[in-house]
N, C-alpha and C positions, 0 to 999 in steps of 0.2 A: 568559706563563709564571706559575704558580702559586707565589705567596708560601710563604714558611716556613712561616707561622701556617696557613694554607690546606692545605698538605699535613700539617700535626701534625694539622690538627682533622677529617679526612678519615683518620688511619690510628687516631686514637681513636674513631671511629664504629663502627670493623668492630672494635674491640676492648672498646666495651661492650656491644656487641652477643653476642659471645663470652662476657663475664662474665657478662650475665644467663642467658644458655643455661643456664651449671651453676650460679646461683643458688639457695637455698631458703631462703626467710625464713621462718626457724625461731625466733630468739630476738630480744633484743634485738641484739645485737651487729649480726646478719645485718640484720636489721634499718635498722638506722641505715648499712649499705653500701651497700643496698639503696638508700636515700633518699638518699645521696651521688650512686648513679647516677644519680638520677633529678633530680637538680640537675643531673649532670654535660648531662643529655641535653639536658634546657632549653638548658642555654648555647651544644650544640655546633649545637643547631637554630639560636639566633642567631644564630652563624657562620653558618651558608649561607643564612640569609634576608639579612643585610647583602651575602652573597660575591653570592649569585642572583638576588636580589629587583630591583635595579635593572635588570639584564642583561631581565630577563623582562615587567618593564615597559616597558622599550623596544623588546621584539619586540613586544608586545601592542599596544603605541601603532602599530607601522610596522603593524602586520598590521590595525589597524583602518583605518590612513589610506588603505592596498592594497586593501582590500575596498570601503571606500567610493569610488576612483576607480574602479574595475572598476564598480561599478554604474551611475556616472554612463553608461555608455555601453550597459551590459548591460539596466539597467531599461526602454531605449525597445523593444531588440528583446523581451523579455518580454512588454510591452505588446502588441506589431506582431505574437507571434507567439500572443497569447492574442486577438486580433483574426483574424486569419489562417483558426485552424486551424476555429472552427464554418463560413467563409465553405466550407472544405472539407469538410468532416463535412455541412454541408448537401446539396450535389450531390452524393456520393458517395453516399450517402440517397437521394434524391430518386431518382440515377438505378436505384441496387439497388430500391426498388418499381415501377419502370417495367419495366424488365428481367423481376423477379420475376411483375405481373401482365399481361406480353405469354407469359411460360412459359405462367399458368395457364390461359393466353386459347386458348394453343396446344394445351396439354392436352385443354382442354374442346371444343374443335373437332376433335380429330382422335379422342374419343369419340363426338362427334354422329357424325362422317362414316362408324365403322365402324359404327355404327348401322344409319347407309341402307344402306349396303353387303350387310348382312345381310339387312334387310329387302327387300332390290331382290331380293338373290339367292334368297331363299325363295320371295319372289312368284313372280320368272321361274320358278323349278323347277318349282312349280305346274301356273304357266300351258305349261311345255315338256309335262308327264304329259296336261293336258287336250289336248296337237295345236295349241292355241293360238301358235306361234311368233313370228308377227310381233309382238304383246302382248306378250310375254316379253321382245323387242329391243329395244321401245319403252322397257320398264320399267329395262333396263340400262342404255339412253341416259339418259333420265330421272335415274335414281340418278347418273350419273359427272356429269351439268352440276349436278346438287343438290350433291354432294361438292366439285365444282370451286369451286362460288361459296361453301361450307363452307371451306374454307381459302383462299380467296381476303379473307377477311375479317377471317382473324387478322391483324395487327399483324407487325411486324418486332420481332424479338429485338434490343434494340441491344445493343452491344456493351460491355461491361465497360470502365469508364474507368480510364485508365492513368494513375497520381499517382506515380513511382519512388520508393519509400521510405516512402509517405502509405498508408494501411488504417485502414479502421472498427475503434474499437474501441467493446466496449459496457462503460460505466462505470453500476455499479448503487450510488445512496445511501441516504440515511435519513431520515426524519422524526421527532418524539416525537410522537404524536399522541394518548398518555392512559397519561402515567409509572407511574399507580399499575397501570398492567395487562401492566408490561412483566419477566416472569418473572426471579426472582432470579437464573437464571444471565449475564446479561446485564447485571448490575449490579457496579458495584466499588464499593469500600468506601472512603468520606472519609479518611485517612488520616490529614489537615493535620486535620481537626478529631477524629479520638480523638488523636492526639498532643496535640492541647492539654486536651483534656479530662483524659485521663491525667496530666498534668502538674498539672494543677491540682484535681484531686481528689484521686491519690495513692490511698493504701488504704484511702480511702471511697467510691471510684468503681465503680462495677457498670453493664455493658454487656450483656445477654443476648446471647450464642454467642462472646464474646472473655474471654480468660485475660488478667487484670490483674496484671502480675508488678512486681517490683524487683531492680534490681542493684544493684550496688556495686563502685565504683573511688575510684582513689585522683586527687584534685587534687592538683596541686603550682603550686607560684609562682616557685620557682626563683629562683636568685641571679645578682645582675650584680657 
């Protein structure tokens, strides 16, 4: 249950909140309200870091101690399963080009064969216009045992292996292989170091294609 001081300093939150809405620090008077609130606000932030700050520490500590037993058991299967998965990716490979060049094996033989086929059958045509018959039969014969031992030589299609849940996938990476020639759009910009640069030059710093600006806020140190 939430103390007295806890619910005052929680219903004064959403109430300076409120007063700075319709604030305008216009003069002095406004002014020094203004910097009342902002003393006020310091304090009531103290409030909930003493109210929250322990609570959130002690999630943080269980939720790191929880993470860290979860991996004691979870890091070997990671391992077993970063071991595993090339042992599959391998065959599944291996057998996709076998498969792959028994098609093209199959392809290219059953081009050869309508080849002879054609060829047999123009010949015979020929040889039928010239009366020639029996040479004509022969050539058909001929052509169907050339075509038989033509496909008798392909290979066997095997069969696609079955992994339930397991598929190739293709993962494409990168290399830098010569930084100075790798086009600006592909480049992001230091940030950690114009930030510090910025900071420590200030409005003597010049960066060509960056705007070097200045703001202005107010610090406070607030009172206990």
């Amino acid at each position: 249950m939430e103390n007295e001081l806890n619910v005052e300093a929680k219903r004064d939150a959403l109430a300076v909140l409120s007063s700075i809405k319709a604030l305008a620090v216009i003069d002095q008077p406004s002014l020094s309200l203004a910097n009342g609130l902002l003393v006020r606000i310091k304090a009531l932030r103290r409030n909930f870091d003493e109210e929250f700050n322990p609570g959130i520490a002690e999630a943080f500590q269980h939720h790191r101690t929880l993470v860290a037993q979860k991996k004691k058991w979870t890091d070997p299967l990671d391992d077993a399963e970063r071991l595993l998965k090339p042992k599959i990716a391998t065959y599944l490979r291996d057998e996709d080009e076998r498969r792959l060049a028994a098609e093209r094996a199959a392809q290219r033989a059953k081009e050869v064969a309508e080849a002879k086929a054609v060829v047999a059958a123009d010949k015979a045509t020929d040889l039928i216009h010239e009366g020639r018959l029996d040479e004509a039969e022969k050539v058909v014969e001929q052509a169907a045992v050339d075509i038989e031992a033509v496909n008798a030589s392909v290979p066997l299609i095997p069969d696609k292996p079955v992994a339930e849940g397991a598929s190739l996938r293709t993962l494409w990476g990168w290399d830098v292989e010569d930084e100075s020639k790798v086009p600006r759009l592909f480049l992001k910009l230091d940030e950690v170091k114009i930030n510090g640069y910025v900071r420590n030059m200030k409005d003597q710093g010049h960066i060509d294609g960056i705007h070097i600006y200045k703001t202005t806020t107010v610090a406070s140190r607030g009172q206990r």
